[in-house]
C-alpha positions as CSV (number, residue, x, y, z in Angstrom):
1,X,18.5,-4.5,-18.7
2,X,22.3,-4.8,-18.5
3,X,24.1,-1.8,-17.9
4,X,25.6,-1.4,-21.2
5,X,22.5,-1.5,-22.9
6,X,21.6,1.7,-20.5
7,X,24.9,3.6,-21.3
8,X,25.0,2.7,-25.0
9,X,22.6,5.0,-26.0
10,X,25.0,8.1,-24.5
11,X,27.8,6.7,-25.5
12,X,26.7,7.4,-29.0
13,X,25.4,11.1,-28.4
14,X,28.8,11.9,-26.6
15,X,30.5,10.3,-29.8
16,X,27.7,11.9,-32.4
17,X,28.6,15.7,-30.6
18,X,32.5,14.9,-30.5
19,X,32.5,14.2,-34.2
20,X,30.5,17.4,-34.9
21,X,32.8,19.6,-33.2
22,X,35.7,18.4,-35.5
23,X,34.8,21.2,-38.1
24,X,36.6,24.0,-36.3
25,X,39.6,21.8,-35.6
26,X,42.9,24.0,-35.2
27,X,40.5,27.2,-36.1
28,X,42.2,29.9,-34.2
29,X,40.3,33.1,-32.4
30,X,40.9,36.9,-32.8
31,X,38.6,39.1,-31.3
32,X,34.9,37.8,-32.9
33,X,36.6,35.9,-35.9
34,X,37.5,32.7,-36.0
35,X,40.2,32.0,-38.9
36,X,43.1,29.5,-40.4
37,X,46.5,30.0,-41.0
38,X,46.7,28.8,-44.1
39,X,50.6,28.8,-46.0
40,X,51.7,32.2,-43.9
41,X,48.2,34.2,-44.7
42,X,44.9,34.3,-42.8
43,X,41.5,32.8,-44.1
44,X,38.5,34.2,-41.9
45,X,36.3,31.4,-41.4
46,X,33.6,32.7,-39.0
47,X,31.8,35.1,-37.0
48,X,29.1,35.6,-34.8
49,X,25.3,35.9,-37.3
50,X,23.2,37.1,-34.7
51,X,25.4,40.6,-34.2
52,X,24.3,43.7,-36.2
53,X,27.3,45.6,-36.0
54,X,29.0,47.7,-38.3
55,X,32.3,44.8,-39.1
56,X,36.0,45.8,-40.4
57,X,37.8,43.2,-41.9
58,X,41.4,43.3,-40.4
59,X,43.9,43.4,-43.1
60,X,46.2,41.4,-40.8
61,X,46.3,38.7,-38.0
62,X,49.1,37.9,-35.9
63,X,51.3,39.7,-38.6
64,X,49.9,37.3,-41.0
65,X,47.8,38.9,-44.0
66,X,44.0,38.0,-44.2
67,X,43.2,36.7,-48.0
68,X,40.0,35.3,-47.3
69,X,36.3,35.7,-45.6
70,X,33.1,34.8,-45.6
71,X,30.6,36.8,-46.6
72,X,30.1,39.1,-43.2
């Protein structure tokens, strides 16, 4: 079998993973959250589900005001 009928079949996982990691693209980390500058303000757009901790929302990040979460 030709060599590129071996390596095909990573090629295409690497490419398959790389395109699925696309979602978070420019996301930004603070602590635990993960968030968006959006227009000047802050959107929280994730956080770790398997914690059972007690959460506060920050009311700011990087002096920019958080408008939006998930449900936490």
């Amino acid at each position: 079998m030709p060599l590129i009928m071996k390596a095909t079949p990573l090629i295409l996982i690497f490419g398959m993973i790389s395109i699925l990691s696309l979602g978070n693209v420019g996301a930004e980390q603070f602590g635990l959250f993960t968030y968006d500058e959006v227009d000047g303000t802050v959107e929280i757009t994730g956080f770790p589900e398997d914690l059972e901790i007690h959460v506060d929302i920050p009311a700011e990040i990087d002096g920019k005001p958080v408008v939006a979460s998930l449900s936490i």
